[in-house]
Structures are given as structure tokens and as C-alpha cells.
C-alpha positions in Angstrom: 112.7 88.6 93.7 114.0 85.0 95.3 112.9 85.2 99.2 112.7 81.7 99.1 114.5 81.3 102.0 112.2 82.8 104.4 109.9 80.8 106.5 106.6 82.9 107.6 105.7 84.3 110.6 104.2 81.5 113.2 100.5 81.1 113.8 100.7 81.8 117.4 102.1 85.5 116.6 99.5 85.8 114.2 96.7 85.1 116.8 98.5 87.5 118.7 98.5 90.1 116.5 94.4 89.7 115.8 93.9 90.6 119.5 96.0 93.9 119.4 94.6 97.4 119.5 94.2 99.1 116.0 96.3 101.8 116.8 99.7 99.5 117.6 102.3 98.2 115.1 100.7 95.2 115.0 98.1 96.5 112.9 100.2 98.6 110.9 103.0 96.4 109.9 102.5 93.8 106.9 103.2 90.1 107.8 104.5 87.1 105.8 102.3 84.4 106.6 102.0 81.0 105.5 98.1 82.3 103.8 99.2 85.5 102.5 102.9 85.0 101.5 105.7 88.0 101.5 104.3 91.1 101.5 105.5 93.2 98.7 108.6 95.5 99.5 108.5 98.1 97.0 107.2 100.4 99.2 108.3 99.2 102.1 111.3 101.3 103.9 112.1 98.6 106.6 112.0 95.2 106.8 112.8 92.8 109.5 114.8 89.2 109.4 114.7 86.8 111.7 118.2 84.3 111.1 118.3 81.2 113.4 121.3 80.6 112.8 123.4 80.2 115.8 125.8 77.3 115.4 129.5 79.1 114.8 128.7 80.5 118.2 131.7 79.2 120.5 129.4 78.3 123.5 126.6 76.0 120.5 125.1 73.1 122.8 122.7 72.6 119.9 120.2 74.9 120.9 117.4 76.9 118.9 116.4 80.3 118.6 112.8 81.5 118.6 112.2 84.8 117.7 108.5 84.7 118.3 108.5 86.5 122.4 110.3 89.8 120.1 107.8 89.8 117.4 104.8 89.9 120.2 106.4 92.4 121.8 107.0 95.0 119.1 103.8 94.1 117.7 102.1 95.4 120.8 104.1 98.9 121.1 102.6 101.9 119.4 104.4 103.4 116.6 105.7 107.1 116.6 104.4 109.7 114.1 106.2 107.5 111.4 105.6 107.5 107.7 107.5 104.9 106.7 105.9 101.6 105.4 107.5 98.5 107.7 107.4 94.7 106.3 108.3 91.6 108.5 109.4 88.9 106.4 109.9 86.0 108.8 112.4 83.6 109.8 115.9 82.5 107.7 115.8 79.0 109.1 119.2 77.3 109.8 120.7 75.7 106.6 122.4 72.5 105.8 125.7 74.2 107.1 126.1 77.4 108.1 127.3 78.8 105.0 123.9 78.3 103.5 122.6 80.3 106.2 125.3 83.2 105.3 124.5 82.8 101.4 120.8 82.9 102.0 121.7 86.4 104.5 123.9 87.7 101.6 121.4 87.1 99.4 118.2 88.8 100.9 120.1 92.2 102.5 122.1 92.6 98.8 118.1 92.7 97.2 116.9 94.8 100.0 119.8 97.3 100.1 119.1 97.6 96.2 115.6 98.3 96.8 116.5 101.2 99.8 114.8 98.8 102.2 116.5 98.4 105.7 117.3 95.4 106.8 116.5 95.1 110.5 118.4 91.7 111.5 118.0 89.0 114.5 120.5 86.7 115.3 121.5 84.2 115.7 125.7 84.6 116.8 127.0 87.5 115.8 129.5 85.9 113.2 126.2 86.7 111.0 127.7 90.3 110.5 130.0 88.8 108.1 127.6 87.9 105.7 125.8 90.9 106.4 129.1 93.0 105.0 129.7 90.8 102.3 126.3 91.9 101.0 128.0 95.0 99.9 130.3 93.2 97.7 129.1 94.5 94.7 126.6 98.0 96.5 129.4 100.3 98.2 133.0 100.3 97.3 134.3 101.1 101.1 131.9 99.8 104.2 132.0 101.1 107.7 131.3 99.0 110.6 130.4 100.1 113.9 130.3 97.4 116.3 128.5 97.8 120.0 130.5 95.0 121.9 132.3 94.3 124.9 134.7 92.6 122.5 136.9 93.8 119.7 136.0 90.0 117.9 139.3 89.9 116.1 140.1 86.2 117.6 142.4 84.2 116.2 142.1 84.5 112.7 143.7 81.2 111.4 140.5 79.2 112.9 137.2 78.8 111.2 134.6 81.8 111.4 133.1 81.8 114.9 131.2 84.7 116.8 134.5 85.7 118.4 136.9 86.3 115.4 134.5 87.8 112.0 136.2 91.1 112.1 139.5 89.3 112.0 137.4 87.6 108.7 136.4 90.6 107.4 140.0 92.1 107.3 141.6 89.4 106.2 139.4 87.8 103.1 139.0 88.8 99.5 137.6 91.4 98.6 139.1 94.1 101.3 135.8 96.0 101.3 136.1 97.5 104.8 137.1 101.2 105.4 136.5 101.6 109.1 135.9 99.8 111.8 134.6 101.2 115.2 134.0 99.7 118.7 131.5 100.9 121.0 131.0 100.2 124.6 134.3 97.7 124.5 135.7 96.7 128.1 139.6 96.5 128.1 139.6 93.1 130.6 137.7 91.1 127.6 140.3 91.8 125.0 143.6 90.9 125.0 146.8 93.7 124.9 147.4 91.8 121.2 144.1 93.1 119.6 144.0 96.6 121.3 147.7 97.1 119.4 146.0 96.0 116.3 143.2 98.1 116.9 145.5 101.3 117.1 148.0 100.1 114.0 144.8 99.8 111.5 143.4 102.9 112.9 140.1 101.5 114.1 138.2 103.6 116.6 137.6 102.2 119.7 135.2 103.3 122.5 135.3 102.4 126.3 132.1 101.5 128.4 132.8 104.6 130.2 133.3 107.3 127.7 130.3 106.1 126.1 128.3 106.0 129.5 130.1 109.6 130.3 128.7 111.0 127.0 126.2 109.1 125.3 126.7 111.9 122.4 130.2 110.9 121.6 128.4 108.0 119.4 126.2 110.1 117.4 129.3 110.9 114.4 130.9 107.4 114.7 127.1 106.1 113.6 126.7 109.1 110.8 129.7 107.5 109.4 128.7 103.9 109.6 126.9 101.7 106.7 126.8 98.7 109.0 125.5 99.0 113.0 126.2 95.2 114.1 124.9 95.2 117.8 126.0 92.5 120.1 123.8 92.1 123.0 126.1 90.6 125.6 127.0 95.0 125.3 124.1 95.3 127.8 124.5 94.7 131.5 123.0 91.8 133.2 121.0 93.7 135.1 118.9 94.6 132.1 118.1 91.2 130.4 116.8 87.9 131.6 118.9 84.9 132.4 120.2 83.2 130.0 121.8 86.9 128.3 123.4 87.6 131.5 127.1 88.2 130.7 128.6 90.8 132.5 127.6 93.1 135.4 129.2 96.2 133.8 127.8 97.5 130.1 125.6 99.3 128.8 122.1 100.2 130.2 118.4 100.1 128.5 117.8 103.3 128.2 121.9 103.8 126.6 121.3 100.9 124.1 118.2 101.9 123.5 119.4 105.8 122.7 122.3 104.1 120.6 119.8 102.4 118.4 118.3 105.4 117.3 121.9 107.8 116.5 121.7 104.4 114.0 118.2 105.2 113.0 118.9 108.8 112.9 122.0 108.5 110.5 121.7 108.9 106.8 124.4 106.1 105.8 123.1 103.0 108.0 121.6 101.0 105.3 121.5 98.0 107.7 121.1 97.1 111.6 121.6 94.1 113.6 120.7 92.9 117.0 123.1 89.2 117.6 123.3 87.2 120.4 119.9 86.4 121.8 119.6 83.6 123.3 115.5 82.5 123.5 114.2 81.0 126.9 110.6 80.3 127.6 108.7 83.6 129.5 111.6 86.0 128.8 109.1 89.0 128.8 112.0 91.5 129.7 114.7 90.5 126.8 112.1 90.6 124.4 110.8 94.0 125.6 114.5 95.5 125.6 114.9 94.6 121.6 111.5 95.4 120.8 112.0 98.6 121.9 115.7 99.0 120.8 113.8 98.0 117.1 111.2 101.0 118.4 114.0 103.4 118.8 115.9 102.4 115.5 113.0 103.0 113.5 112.2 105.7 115.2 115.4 107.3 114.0 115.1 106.3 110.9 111.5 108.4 110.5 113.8 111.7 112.1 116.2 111.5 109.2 117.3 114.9 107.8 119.6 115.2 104.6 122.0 117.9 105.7 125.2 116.9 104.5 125.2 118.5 100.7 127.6 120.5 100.5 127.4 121.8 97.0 125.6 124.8 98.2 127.3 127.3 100.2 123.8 128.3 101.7 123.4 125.6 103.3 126.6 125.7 105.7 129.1 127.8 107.8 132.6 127.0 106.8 135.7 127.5 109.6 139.3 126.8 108.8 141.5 126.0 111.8 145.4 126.2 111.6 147.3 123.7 114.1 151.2 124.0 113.0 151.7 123.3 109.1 148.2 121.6 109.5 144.9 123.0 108.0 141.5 121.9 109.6 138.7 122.6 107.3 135.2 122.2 109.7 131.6 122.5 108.1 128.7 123.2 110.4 125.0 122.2 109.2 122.9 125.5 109.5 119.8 123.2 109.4 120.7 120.5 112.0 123.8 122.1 113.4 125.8 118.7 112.6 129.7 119.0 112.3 131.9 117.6 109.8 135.3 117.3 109.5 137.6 117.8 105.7 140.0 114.5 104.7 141.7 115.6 102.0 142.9 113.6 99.1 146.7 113.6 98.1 146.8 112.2 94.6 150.0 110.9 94.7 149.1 108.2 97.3 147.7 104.7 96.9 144.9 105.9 99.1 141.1 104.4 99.1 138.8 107.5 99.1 139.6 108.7 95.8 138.1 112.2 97.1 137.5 114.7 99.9 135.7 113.5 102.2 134.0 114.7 104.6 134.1 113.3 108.0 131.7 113.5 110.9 132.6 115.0 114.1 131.3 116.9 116.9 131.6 120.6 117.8 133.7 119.2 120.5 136.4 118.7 118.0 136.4 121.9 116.7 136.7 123.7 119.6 139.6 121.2 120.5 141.1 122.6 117.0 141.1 125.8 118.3 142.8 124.8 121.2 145.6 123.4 119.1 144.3 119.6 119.1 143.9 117.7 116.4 140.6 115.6 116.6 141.7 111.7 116.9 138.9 110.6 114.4 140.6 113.3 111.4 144.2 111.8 112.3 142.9 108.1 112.3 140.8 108.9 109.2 144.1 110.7 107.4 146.2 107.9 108.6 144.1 105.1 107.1 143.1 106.8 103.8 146.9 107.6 103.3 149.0 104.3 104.5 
């Protein structure tokens, strides 16, 4: 397996991690070092990537990223009652250009994904989600993306690739891989009137600051849909983060982002998670604590998964049928977790990309909307976008 793009962990968090307490990550987690090399992944269930790449970033003064304050950090929590093995494989440093960065990105989540290892990734801009979906070029027909942003990151699509316009990348280049696309924690005064049309015309879902903040919930069925959780930390409010990642006085709190990171965890799909935007600066203790934590929570998630969604078995489900007008809602309730789901059906006679039913996750919110003669906007977007 070719990781020879990874540079090991530094000495100075390998000193640190000698003077932790047996019972923390530290001691658990397997290192690559510069004496031991990459650890082995086959049994490994996670694995976290450090990409200093940072140079499409529209604000790039030249400066580095050092992902050594986050590594401390997490090393120094204490795991919860997890069973799954953890590997951190170091650093992808910045390329000749930063297409070599992307190949080399490409390259290691593709053999990691085909392993069932989970990338954990930190960036670095966030443009670095593009080569994190094209990993799935030839692993999953139809990718979701859910995005936690202030920003839509459409951009102007006729420039090169830059933090602010990969989605408008990802829709617009060979192959069209993407199914959905979803929003989280957006704030309507950062993106223009242009992309919130587009938005509604592809049927992306879309989530303001304050619904989420309203009902921290509401995320939990976009992320049990999602393959790809791209998080961009500029999401967070300034009050939350040290200096140099102070953006915006209104977004999303620790203990939200935080709770966000683990619906990820928590969902059966995610198959890879990234945390962009981090700027380093020298004694940032509270930055690094907030992703070492949102990492804590992820994996943390990951270790509560529960396979509840076969539905081959009638025993394992209630089934309710809802009629709105000519309109048949078919709803499926987990009788292990209590998780909703929603039907799509497939018309055969359409051009359509699901090839299938499929099964949709929603809340029990939607199905007491159903009842109430509403049709749930995630089933119409979903029928719209499978069918047009």
C-alpha cells in the first residue's frame, strides 16, 4: 500500500505523548514515526490525516500549517468505552503544486475507504473536499455531501479551484458523481441571492444558523444520508476559537459543533470526515482543544454505530403509509433505534439516478407533518432530483 506521501508525526509530539497518562489516547493510538514507520491499517477502523495544504485558499499570504497543538491535544483526552483500533498517519506535506497535494489526498482516502478505514482529515483550505469526493470515483456510484459552512462555496465557477467555489467544481466536472448536496449552519448575508436560487433549482438542502441552533436534531437524518461530512471551521463563532479563526460573531457554538461531529460519527454512511480551515498560530490552546474534541465526539459516534436500516425483515420495523392528495407516503420506523425513514420510489420510465427505492432518512417530525397533510421537503427534494 503506497503511503508514500505521508511525512511522520514530529518528535516534539512524540515526547509529548511519552509523558501522558496510560489511560489517555495517547497511549492507545498507534503513531507513524520517523523510527517505527506507518503503522499497519488492517485493523485499524480510523485513521487521521494531517494535509498542509493551504495555498488555493483566497486569503494565501504564504503561510504554513502545523498540526502539531491538535495532535497534543487529542492525545491528552481519554477515550470513551471504544473498541475501535485508531491509527495516525501523519502529515500530507504541500506538493509541487497543489494538484499533487489533491492526487496524493485522492490517493490515500480511495485505499483507506477500500480498507473500511475512516479517513479523519485536517486541512488545509477547504477546496481539499474536492479531492476528498473524487476519491469515490471508482467506490460509490452517487456521493452525498453535507457541508457545515457559513457559505454555500459555489463561487464563480469559470475561475480556478479556490476554497470558495469546489462545490461549483464538484457539480460542474466529469464524472457527475454527486447526488446530494446539503448545507448546514449557512448565514443568508454571506451568500449571494444567485447561489441560494441555485441551491433551490438542483434541490440541495440548505440549513440556516438558526434552525440548526433551534433544533440541533434537525441534522441527525441529513448526516445518516451523507458519505462525505466536509466541516469548515469559519461555521464556529468567534467567540469559540482563538484569533487568527475569528470570522464571524454569529455561528455555531462548541458544544453544537461538537454534537454535530458525532450525528457524523453516529451515522452508518459517513465513510469520511473533515475538519478545513485551521489556521495554526503559536499557543492556540483553545482552537486546538475545540477540534480535538470535535475529533473526540466523531469517533465517539462512530463506536455508537447501530445497523438498523435492513429492511428485508419485516421484524425488524413498523411500516405507516400516509395519503396526502394522489400522493402515497410510505414511512419505516426502526423498532431497535426508533430511526425514521422515508420511501423514494423509482419510476422506470425516467432517466433517473437511483436505479431503486430508496429509502430516505427523516425524522418523526416529518411523519406527523404527513399526517397533517404536508409533504416532508427532504422526500420532495429527493423525488425532484432523482426524477428531473
Amino acid at each position: 500500500m503506497n503511503f508514500n506521501f505521508l511525512s511522520p508525526v514530529t518528535d516534539s509530539v512524540l515526547a509529548h505523548k511519552e509523558l501522558l497518562s496510560n489511560h489517555t489516547i495517547g497511549k492507545k493510538i498507534q503513531v507513524h514515526s520517523e523510527q517505527i514507520g506507518i503503522p499497519n491499517i488492517n485493523n485499524a477502523k480510523l485513521a487521521i490525516i494531517g494535509v498542509k495544504e493551504n495555498r488555493n485558499d483566497i486569503n494565501y499570504i504564504g503561510s504554513d500549517i502545523n498540526f502539531d497543538d491538535i495532535r497534543k491535544t487529542f492525545y491528552s483526552l481519554y477515550p470513551g468505552n471504544w473498541d475501535t483500533a485508531i491509527v495516525d498517519l501523519g502529515d500530507i506535506e504541500k506538493g509541487d503544486s497543489v494538484e499533487d497535494s489533491y492526487f496524493a489526498l485522492r490517493t490515500i482516502t480511495e485505499l483507506l475507504i477500500e480498507k473500511s478505514v475512516i479517513p479523519i482529515i485536517l486541512g488545509g483550505s477547504q477546496d481539499l473536499t474536492y479531492a476528498n469526493y473524487r476519491a469515490y470515483d471508482n467506490l460509490q456510484p452517487m456521493v452525498n455531501i453535507v457541508n457545515v459552512d457559513t457559505n454555500f462555496d459555489l463561487g464563480d465557477t469559470s475561475m480556478p479551484i479556490k476554497n470558495n467555489n469546489f462545490l461549483g467544481k464538484i457539480i460542474l466536472e466529469e464524472p457527475f458523481n454527486l447526488f446530494n448536496y446539503s448545507t448546514i449552519g449557512y448565514q443568508t448575508y454571506f451568500n449571494s441571492q444567485e447561489e441560494i436560487d441555485l441551491m433551490e433549482r438542483l434541490y440541495f438542502e440548505a440549513y440556516r444558523l438558526g434552525e440548526v441552533s433551534n433544533a440541533i436534531t434537525s441534522v441527525e437524518p441529513v448526516m445518516r444520508d451523507a458519505h462525505i461530512v466536509t466541516v469548515d471551521l469559519k461555521s464556529v463563532r468567534a467567540a469559540e476559537v482563538g484569533e487568527r479563526l475569528k470570522f464571524t460573531p454569529n455561528g455555531l457554538d462548541g458544544k453544537e459543533i461538537c454534537a454535530i461531529s458525532r450525528y457524523a460519527g453516529i451515522s452508518n454512511k459517513v465513510s469520511s470526515f473533515g475538519i478545513y480551515e485551521y489556521h495554526f498560530a503559536p499557543k492556540d490552546t483553545i482552537t486546538a482543544m475545540l477540534l480535538a474534541q470535535m475529533i473526540w465526539y466523531f469517533i465517539e459516534g462512530v463506536n455508537c454505530r447501530v445497523k438498523d436500516d435492513d429492511f428485508t425483515n419485516e421484524n425488524n420495523y413498523i411500516k405507516y403509509n400516509v395519503l396526502i392528495e394522489e400522493e402515497e407516503l410510505i414511512f419505516y420506523k426502526s423498532k431497535k433505534t426508533g430511526r425514521w425513514w422515508i420511501d423514494i420510489p423509482f419510476l422506470a420510465n425516467l432517466n433517473n439516478k437511483l436505479k431503486k427505492h430508496t429509502l430516505l432518512p427523516c425524522a418523526h417530525e416529518d411523519y406527523v407533518a404527513a399526517t397533517e397533510g404536508k409533504i416532508p421537503e427532504r422526500w420532495y427534494k429527493a423525488y425532484r432530483k432523482n426524477n428531473f
